[in-house]
Each structure stands twice: as C-alpha cells, then as structure tokens.
DSSP file (Angstrom, degrees, kcal/mol; ACC not computed):
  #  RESIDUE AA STRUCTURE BP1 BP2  ACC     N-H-->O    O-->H-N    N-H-->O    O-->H-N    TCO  KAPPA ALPHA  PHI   PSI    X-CA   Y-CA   Z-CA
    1    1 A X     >        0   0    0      0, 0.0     4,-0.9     0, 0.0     5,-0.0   0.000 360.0 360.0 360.0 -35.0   19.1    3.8  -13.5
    2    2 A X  H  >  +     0   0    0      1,-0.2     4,-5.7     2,-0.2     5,-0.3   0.851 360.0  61.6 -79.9 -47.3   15.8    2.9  -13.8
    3    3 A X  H  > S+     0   0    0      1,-0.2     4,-3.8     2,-0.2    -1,-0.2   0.899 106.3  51.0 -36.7 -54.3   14.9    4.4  -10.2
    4    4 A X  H  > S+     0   0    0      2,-0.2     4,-2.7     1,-0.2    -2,-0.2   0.812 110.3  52.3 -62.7 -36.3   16.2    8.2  -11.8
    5    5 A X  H  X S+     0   0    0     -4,-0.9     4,-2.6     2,-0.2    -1,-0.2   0.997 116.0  39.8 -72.6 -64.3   13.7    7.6  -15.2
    6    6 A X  H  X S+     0   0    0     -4,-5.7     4,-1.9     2,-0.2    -2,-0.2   0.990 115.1  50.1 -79.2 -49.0   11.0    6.9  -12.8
    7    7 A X  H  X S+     0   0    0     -4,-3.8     4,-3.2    -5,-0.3     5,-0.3   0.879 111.5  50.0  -6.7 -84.2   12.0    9.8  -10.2
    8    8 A X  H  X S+     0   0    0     -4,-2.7     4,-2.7     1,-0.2     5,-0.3   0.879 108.2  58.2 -49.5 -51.6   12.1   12.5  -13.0
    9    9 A X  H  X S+     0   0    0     -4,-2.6     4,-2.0     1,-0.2    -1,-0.2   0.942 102.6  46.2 -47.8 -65.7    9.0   11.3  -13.9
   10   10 A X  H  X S+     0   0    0     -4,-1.9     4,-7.2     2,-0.2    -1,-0.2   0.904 107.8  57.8  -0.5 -84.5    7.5   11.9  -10.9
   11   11 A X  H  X S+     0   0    0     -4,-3.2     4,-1.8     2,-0.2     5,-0.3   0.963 110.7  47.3 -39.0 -61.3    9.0   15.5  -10.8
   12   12 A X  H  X S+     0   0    0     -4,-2.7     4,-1.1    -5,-0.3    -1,-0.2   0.754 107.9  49.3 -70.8 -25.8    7.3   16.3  -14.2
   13   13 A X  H >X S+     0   0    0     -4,-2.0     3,-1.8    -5,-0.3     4,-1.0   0.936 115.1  48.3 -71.1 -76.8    4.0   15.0  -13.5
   14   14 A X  H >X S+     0   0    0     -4,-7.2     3,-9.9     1,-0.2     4,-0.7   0.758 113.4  48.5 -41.5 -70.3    4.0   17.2  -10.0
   15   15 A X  H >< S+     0   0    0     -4,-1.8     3,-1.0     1,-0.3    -1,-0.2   0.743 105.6  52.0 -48.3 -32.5    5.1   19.9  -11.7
   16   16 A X  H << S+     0   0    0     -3,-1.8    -1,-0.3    -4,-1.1    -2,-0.2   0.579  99.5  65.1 -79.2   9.8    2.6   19.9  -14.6
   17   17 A X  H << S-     0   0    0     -3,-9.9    -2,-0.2    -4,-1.0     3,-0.2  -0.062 118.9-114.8-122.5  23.3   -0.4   19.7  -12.0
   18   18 A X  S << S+     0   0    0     -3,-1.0     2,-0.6    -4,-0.7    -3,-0.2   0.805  70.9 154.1  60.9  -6.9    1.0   23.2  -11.1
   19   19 A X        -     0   0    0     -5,-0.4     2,-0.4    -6,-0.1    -2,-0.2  -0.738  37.7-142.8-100.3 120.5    1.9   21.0   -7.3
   20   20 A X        +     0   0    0     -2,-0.6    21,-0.7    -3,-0.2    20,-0.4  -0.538  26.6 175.7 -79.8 126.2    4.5   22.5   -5.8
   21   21 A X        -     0   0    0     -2,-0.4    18,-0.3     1,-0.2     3,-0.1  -0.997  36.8-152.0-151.2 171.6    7.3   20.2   -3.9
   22   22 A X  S    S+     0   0    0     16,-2.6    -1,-0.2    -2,-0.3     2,-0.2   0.987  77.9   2.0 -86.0 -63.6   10.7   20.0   -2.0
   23   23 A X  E     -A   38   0A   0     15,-1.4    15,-1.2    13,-0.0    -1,-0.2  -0.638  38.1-154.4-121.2 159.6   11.9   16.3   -2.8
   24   24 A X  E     -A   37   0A   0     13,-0.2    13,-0.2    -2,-0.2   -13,-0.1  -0.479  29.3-174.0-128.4  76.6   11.4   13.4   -4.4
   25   25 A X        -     0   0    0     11,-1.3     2,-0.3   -18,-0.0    13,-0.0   0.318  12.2-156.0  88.8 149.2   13.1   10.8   -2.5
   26   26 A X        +     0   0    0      9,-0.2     2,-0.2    49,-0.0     9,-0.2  -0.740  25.3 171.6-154.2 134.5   13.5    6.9   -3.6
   27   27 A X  E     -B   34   0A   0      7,-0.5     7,-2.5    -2,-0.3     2,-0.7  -0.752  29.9-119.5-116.2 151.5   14.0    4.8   -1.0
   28   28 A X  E     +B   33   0A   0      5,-0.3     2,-1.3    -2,-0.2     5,-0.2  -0.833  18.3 178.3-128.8 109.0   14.2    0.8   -0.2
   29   29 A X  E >  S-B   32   0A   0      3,-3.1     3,-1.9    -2,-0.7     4,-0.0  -0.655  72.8 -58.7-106.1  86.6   11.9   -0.8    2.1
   30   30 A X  T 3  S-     0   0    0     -2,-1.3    -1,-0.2     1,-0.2     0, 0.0  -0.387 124.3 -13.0  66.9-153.5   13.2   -4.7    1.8
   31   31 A X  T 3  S+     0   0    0     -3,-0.1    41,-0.3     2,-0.0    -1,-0.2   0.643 123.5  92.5 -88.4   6.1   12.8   -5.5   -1.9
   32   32 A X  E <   -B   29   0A   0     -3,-1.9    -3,-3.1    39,-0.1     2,-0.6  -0.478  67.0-128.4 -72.5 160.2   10.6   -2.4   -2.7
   33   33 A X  E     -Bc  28  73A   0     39,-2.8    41,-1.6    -5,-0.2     2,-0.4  -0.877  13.2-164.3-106.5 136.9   11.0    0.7   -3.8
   34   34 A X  E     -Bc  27  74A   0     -7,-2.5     2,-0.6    -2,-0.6    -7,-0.5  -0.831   6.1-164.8 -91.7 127.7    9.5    4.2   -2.1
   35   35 A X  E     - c   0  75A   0     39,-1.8    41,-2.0    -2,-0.4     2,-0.7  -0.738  20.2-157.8-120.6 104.8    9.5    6.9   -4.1
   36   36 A X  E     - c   0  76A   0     -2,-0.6   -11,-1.3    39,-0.2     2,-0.5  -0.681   5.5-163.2 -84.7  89.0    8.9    9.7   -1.1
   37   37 A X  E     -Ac  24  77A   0     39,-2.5    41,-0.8    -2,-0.7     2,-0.4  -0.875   6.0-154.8 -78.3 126.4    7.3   13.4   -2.1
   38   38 A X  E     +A   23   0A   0    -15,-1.2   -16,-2.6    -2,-0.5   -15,-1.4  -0.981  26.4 156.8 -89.6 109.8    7.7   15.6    0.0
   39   39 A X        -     0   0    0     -2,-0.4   -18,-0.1   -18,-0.3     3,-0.1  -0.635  44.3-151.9-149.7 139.4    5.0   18.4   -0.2
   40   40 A X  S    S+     0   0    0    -20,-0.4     2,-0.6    -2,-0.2     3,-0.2   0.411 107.1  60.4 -88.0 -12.7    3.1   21.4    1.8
   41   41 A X  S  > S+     0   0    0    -21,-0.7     4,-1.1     1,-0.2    -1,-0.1  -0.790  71.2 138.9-104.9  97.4    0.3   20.8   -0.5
   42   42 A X  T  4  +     0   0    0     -2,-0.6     2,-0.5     2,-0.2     5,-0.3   0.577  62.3  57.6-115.4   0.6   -0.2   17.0    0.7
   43   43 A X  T  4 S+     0   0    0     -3,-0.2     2,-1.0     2,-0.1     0, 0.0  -0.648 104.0  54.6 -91.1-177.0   -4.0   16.8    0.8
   44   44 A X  T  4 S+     0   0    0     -2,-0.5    -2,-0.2    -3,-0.0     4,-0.1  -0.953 118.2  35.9 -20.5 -76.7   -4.1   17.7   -2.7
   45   45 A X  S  < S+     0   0    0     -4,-1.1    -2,-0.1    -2,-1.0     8,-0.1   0.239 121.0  42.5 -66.7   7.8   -1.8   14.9   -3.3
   46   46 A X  S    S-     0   0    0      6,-0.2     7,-0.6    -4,-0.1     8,-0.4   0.607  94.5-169.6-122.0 -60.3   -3.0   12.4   -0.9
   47   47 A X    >   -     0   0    0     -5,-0.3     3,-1.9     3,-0.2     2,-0.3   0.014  39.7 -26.4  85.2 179.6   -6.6   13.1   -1.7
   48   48 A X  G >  S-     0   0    0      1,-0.3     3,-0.8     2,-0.2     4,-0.3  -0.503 135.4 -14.8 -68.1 114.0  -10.2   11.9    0.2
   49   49 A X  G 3  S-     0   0    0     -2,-0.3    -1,-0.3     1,-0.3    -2,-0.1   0.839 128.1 -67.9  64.9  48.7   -9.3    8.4    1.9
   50   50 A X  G <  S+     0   0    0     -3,-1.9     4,-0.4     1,-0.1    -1,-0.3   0.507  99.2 129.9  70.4  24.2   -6.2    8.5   -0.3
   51   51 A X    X>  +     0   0    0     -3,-0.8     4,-1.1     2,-0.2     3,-0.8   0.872  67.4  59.2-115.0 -63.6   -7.5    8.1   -3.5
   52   52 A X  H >> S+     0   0    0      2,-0.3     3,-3.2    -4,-0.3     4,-1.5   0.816 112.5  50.0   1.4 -90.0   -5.7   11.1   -5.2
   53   53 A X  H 3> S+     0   0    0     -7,-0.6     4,-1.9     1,-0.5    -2,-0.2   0.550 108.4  51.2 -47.9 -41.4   -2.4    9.0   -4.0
   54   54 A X  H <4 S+     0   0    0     -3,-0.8    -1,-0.5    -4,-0.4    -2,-0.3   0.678 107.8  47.8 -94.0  -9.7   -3.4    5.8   -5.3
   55   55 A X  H <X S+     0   0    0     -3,-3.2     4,-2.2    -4,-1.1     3,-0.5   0.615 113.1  48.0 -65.2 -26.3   -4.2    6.9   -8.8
   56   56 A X  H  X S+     0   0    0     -4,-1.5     4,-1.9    -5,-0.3    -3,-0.2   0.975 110.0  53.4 -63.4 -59.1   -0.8    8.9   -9.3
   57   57 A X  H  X S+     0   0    0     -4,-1.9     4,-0.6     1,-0.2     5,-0.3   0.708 114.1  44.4 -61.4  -8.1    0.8    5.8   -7.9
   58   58 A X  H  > S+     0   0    0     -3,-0.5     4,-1.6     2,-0.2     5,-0.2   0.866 114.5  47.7 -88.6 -51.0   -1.4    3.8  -11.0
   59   59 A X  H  X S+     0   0    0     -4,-2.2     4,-1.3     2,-0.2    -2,-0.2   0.840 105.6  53.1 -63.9 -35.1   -0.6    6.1  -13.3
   60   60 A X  H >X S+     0   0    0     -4,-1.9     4,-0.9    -5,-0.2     3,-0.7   0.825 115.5  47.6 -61.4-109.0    3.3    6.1  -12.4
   61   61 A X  H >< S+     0   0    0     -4,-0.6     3,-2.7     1,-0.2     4,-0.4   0.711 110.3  50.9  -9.4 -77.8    3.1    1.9  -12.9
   62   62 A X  H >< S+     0   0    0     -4,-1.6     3,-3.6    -5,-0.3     4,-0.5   0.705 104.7  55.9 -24.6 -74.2    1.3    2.1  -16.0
   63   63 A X  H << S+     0   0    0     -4,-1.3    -1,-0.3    -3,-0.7     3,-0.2   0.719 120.4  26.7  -4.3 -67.7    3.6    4.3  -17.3
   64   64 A X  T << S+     0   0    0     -3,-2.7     7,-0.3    -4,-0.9    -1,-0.3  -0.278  97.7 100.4-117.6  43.4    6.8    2.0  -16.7
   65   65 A X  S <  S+     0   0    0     -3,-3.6    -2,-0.2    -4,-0.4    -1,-0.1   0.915  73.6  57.6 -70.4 -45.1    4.6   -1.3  -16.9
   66   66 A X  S    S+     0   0    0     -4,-0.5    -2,-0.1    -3,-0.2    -3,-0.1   0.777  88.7  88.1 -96.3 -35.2    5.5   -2.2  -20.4
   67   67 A X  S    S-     0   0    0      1,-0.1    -3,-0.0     2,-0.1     0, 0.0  -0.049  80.6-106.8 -74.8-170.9    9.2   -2.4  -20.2
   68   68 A X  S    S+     0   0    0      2,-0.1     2,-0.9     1,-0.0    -1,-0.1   0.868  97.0  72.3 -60.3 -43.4   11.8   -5.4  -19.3
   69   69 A X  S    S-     0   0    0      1,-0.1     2,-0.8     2,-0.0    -2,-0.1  -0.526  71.4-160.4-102.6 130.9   12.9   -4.5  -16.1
   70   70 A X        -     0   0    0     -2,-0.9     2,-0.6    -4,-0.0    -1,-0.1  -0.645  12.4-177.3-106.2 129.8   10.2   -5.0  -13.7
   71   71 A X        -     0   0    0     -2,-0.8     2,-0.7    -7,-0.3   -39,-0.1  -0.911  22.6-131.1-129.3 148.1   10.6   -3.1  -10.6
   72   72 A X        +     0   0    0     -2,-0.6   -39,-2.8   -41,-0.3     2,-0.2  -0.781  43.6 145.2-103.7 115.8    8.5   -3.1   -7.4
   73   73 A X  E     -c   33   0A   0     -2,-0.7     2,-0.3   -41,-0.2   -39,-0.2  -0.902  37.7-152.0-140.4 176.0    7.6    0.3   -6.1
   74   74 A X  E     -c   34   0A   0    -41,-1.6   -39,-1.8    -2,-0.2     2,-0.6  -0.989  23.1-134.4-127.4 146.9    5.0    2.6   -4.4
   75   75 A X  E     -c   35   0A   0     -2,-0.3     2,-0.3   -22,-0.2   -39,-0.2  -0.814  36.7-171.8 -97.1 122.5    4.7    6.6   -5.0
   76   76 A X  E     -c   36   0A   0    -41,-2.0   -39,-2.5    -2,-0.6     2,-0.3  -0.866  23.4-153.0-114.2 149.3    4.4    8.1   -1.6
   77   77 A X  E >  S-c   37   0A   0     -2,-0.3     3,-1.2     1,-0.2   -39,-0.2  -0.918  75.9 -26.4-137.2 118.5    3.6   11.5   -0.1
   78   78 A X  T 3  S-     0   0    0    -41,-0.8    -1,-0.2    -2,-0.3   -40,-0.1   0.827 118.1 -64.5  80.9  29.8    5.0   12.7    3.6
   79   79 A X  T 3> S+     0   0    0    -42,-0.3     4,-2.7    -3,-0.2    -1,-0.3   0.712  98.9 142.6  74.8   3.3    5.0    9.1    4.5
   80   80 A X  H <> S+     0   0    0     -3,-1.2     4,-2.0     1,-0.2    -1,-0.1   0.903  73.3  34.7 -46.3 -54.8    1.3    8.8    4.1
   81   81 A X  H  > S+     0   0    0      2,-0.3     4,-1.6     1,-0.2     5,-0.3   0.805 114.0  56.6 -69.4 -40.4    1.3    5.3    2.6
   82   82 A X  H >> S+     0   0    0      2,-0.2     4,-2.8     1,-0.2     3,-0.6   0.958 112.1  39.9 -43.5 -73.5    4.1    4.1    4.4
   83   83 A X  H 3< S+     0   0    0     -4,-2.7     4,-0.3     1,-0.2    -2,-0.3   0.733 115.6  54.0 -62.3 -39.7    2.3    4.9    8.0
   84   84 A X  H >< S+     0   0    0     -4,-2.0     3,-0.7     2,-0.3    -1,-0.2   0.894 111.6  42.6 -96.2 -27.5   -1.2    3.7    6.6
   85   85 A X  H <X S+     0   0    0     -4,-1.6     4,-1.3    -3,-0.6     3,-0.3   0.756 117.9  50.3 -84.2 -43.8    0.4    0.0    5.4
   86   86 A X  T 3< S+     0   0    0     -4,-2.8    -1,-0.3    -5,-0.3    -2,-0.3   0.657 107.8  52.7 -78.9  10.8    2.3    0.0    8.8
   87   87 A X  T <4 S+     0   0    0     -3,-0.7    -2,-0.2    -4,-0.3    -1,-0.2   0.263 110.3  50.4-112.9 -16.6   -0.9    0.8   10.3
   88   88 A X  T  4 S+     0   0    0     -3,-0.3     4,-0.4    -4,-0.2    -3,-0.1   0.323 100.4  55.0 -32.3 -62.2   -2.2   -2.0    8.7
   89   89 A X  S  X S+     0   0    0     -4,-1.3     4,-2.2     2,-0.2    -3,-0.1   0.566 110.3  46.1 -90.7 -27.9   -0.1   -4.6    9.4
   90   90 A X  H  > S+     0   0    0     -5,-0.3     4,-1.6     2,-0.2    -2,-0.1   0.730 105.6  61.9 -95.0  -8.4   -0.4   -4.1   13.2
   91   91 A X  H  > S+     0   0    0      2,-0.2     4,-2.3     3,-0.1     5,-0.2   0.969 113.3  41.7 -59.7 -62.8   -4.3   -3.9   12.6
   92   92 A X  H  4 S+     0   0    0     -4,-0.4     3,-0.4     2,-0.2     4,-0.3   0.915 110.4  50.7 -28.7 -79.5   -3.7   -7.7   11.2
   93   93 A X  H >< S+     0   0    0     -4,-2.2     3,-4.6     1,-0.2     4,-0.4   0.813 111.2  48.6 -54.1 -89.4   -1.4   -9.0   13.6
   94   94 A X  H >X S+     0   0    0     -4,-1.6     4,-1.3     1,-0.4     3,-1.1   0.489 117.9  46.5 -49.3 -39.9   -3.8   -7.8   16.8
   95   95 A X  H 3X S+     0   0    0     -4,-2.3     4,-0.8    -3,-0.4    -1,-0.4   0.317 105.2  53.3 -29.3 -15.9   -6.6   -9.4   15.0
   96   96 A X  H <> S+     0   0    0     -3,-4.6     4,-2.0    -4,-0.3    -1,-0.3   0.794 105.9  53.4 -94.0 -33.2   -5.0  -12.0   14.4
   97   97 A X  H <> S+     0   0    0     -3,-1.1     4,-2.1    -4,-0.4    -2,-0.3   0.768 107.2  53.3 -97.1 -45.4   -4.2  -12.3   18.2
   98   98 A X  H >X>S+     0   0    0     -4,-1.3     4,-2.0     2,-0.2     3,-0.6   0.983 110.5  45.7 -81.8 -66.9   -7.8  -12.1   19.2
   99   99 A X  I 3<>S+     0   0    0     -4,-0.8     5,-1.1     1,-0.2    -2,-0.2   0.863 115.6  47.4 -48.3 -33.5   -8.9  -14.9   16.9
  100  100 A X  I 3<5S+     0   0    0     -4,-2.0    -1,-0.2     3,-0.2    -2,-0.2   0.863 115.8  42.5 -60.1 -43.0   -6.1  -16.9   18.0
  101  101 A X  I <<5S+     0   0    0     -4,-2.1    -1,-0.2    -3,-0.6    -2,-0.2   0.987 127.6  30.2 -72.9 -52.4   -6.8  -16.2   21.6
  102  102 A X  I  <5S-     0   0    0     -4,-2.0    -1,-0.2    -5,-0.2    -2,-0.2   0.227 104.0-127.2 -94.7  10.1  -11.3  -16.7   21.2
  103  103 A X  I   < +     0   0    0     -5,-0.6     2,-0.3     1,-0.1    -3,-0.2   0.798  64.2 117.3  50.6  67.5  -10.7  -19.0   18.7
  104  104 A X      < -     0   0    0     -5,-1.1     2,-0.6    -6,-0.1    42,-0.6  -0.978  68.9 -77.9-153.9 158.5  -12.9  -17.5   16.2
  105  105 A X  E     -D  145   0B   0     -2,-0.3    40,-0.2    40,-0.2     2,-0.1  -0.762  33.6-158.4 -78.7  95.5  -13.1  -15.8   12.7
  106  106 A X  E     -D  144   0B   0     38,-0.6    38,-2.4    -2,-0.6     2,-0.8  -0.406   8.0-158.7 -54.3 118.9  -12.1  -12.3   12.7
  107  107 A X  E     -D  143   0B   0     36,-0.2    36,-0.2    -2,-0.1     3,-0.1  -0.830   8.4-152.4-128.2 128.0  -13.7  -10.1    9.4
  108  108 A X        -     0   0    0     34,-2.8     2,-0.3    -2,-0.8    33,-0.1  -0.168  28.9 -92.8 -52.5 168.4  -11.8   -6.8    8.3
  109  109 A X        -     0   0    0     31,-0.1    33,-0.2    32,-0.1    -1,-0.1  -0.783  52.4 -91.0 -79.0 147.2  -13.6   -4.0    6.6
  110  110 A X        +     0   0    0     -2,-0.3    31,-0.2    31,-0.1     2,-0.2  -0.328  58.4 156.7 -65.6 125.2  -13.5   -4.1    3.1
  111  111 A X        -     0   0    0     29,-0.8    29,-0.1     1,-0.2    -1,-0.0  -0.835  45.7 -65.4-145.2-169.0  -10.5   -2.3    1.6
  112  112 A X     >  -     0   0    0     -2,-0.2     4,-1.5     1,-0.1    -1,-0.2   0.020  49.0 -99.3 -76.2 178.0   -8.8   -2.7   -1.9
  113  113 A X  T  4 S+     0   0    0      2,-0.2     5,-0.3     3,-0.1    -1,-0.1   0.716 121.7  58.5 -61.2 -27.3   -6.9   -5.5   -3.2
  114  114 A X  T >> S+     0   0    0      2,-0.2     3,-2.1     3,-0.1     4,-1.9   0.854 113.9  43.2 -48.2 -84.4   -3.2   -3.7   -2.2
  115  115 A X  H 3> S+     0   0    0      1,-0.3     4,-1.8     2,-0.2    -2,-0.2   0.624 116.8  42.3 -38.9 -30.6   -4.5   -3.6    1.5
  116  116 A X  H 3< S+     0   0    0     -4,-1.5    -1,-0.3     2,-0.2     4,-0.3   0.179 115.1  52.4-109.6  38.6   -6.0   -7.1    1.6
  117  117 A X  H <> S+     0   0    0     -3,-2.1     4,-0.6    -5,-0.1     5,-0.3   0.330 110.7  46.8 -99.0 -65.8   -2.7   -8.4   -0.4
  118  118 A X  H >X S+     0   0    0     -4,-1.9     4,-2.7    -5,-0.3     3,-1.0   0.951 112.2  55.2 -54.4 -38.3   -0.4   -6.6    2.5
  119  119 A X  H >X S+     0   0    0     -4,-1.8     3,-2.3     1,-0.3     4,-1.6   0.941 112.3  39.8 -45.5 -81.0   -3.0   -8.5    5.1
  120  120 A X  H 34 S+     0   0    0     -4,-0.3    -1,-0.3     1,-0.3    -2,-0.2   0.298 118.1  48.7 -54.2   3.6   -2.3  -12.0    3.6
  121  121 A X  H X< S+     0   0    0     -3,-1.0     3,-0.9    -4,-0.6     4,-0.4   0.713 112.6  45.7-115.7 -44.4    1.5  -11.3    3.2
  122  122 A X  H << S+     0   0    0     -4,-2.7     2,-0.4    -3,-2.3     3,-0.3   0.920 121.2  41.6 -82.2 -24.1    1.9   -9.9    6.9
  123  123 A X  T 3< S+     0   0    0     -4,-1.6    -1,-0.4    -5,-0.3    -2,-0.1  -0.372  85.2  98.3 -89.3  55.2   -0.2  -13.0    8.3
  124  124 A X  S <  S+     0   0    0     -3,-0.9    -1,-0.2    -2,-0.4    -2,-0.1   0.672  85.2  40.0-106.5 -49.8    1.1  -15.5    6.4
  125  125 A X  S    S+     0   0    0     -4,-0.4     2,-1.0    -3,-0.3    -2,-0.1   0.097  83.0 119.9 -58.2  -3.1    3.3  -16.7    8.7
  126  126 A X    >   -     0   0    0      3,-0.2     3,-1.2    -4,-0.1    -3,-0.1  -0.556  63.5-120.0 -77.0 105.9    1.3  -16.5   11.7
  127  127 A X  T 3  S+     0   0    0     -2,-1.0     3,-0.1     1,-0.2    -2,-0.1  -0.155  91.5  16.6 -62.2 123.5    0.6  -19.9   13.6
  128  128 A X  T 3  S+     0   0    0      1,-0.2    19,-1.6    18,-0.1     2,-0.3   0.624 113.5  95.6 100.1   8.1   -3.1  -21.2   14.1
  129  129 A X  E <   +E  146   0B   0     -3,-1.2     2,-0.3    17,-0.2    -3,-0.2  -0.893  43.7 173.5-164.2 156.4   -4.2  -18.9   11.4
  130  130 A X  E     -E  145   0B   0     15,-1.8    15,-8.8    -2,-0.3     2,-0.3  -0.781  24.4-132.4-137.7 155.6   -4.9  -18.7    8.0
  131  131 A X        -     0   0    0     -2,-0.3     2,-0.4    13,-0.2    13,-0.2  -0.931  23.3-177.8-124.3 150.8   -6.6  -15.4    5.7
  132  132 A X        -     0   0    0     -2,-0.3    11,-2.6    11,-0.2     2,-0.4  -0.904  26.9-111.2-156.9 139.1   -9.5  -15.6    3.1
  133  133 A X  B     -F  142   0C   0     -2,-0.4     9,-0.2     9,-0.2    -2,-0.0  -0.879  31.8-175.0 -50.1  74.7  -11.2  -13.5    0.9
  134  134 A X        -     0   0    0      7,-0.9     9,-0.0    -2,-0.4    -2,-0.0  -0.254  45.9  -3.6 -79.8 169.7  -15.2  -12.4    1.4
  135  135 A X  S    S-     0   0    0      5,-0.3     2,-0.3     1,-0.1     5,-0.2   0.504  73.6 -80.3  81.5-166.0  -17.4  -10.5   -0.5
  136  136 A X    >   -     0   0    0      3,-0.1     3,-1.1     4,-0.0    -1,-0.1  -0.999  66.2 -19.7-138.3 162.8  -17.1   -8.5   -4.0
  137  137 A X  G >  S-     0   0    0     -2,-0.3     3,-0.6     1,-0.2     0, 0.0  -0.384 130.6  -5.7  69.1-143.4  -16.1   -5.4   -5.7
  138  138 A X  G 3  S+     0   0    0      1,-0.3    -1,-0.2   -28,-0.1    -3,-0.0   0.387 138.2  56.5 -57.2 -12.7  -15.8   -2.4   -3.3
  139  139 A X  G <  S+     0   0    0     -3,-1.1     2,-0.7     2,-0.1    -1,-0.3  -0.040  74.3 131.1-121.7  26.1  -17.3   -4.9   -0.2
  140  140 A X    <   -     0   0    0     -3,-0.6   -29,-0.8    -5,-0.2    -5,-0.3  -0.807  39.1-176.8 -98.3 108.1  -14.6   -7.4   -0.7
  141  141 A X        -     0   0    0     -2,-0.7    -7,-0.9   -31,-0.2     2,-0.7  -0.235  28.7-117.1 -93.9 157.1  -12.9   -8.3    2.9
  142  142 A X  B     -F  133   0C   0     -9,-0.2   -34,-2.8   -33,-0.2     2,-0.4  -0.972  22.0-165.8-114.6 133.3  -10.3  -10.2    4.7
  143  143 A X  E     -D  107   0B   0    -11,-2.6     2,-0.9    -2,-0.7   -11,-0.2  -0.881   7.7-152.9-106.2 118.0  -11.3  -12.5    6.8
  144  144 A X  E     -D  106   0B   0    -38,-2.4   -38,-0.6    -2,-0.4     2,-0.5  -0.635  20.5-166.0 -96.2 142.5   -8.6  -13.9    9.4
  145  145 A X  E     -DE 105 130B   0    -15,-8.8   -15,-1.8    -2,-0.9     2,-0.2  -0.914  15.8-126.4-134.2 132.0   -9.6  -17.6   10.5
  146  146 A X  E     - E   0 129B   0    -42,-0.6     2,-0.2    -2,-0.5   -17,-0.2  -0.519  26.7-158.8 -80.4 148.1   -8.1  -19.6   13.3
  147  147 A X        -     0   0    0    -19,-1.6    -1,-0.1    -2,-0.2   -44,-0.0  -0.823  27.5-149.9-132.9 154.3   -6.9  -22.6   12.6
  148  148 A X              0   0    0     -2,-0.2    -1,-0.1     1,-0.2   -19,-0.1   0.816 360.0 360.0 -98.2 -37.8   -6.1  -26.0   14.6
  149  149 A X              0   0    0    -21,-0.1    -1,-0.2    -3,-0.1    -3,-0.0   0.624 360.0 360.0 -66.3 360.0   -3.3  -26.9   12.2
C-alpha cells in the first residue's frame, strides 16, 4: 500500500517539473525497493554525475521519512542507479582481488556515503579483507585493506 502512496508521489512530482514519462515501475531487489522511471528526457532527470537523481531520490525519502512504516527504497531512472551500484560492486570485488592477491591496501576515489556504504556491504564478506573509511567531506574514500585474519 505504501509502495502506491509513494509511486503516485513520484508521478506528481514528475509531472509538476513539466518531465514527461512512460512508467513508474516499483520493483524488489532483495529487501529493497526500486521505484523505476522510465523517461526520454533522462539526463534532465539523472542530471551531471547523477546528482539531479540523487536529490529527487532525497526528496522522495524525506517526504515519507516521518511515518511508521519504514521502507527501504531508491528512486531510479532507465536503470541508471541500478547499473551504476552494480558497477560498483564489481569495482569492489576486483579490488578487492588485487589487494588480496599483492597483499596491499587498495584506496577508492572518494564518492558519497550511499556508494562507500554499498562498498562495505558488498565486501563484507570477503576473506583476507576488511574496508575503512579515509578522508572528509567530499574527499572521503574507501579504502579496502588486506588482512592476515
């Protein structure tokens, strides 16, 4: 039910920024939720290194932060987000693979707290290595560190 509130929401926002789309989609990835626009204007909506994409998806949270039922979702457009968090994850893992292999400390580029939250979640489980946090604000990294234990 809750999924439809936040849908329609969705829908009403596009349509008062005048952005024309086919679908709005909700989807289930594991225990998240996708909510999938589909668009022809999708740099509008996606916006310079995705930053457009990630403030509609803040604004969407915010929005249905305050009630009881807390549901975990991301607002997505053409799969953008989808593809860039799987794109992500396999960044990790091969990194992960090289420290494990040279025995060494591998350090990301700095991206936001989502990205270096999906890092530590997809390594987490990875033997002989462990993930840490450098730097601050905007320059704030994951660093993946081989481990003997």
């Amino acid at each position: 039910m809750k999924q439809e509130v936040i849908k329609n929401f969705i829908e009403q926002l596009l349509t008062k920024l005048s952005i024309s789309y086919e679908s709005v989609v909700c989807e289930k990835n594991g225990d998240q939720t996708i909510f999938q626009i589909t668009t022809k204007e999708s740099a509008v909506l996606i916006g310079s290194r995705g930053d457009t994409i990630r403030a509609l998806n803040h604004i969407v949270k915010k929005t249905f932060d305050t009630t009881e039922e807390n549901i975990r979702f991301i607002v997505d457009v053409n799969g953008y987000r989808t593809k860039k968090i799987n794109d992500l994850k396999d960044t990790a893992k091969l990194l992960a693979e090289r420290a494990r292999s040279l025995k060494y400390n591998v350090e990301m580029t700095p991206m936001s707290a989502y990205e270096r939250m999906i890092v530590h979640s997809a390594l987490a489980e990875e033997p002989h290595i462990r993930t840490e946090s450098h730097g601050e604000g905007r320059e704030r990294r994951v660093v993946i560190c081989f481990s003997e234990e």
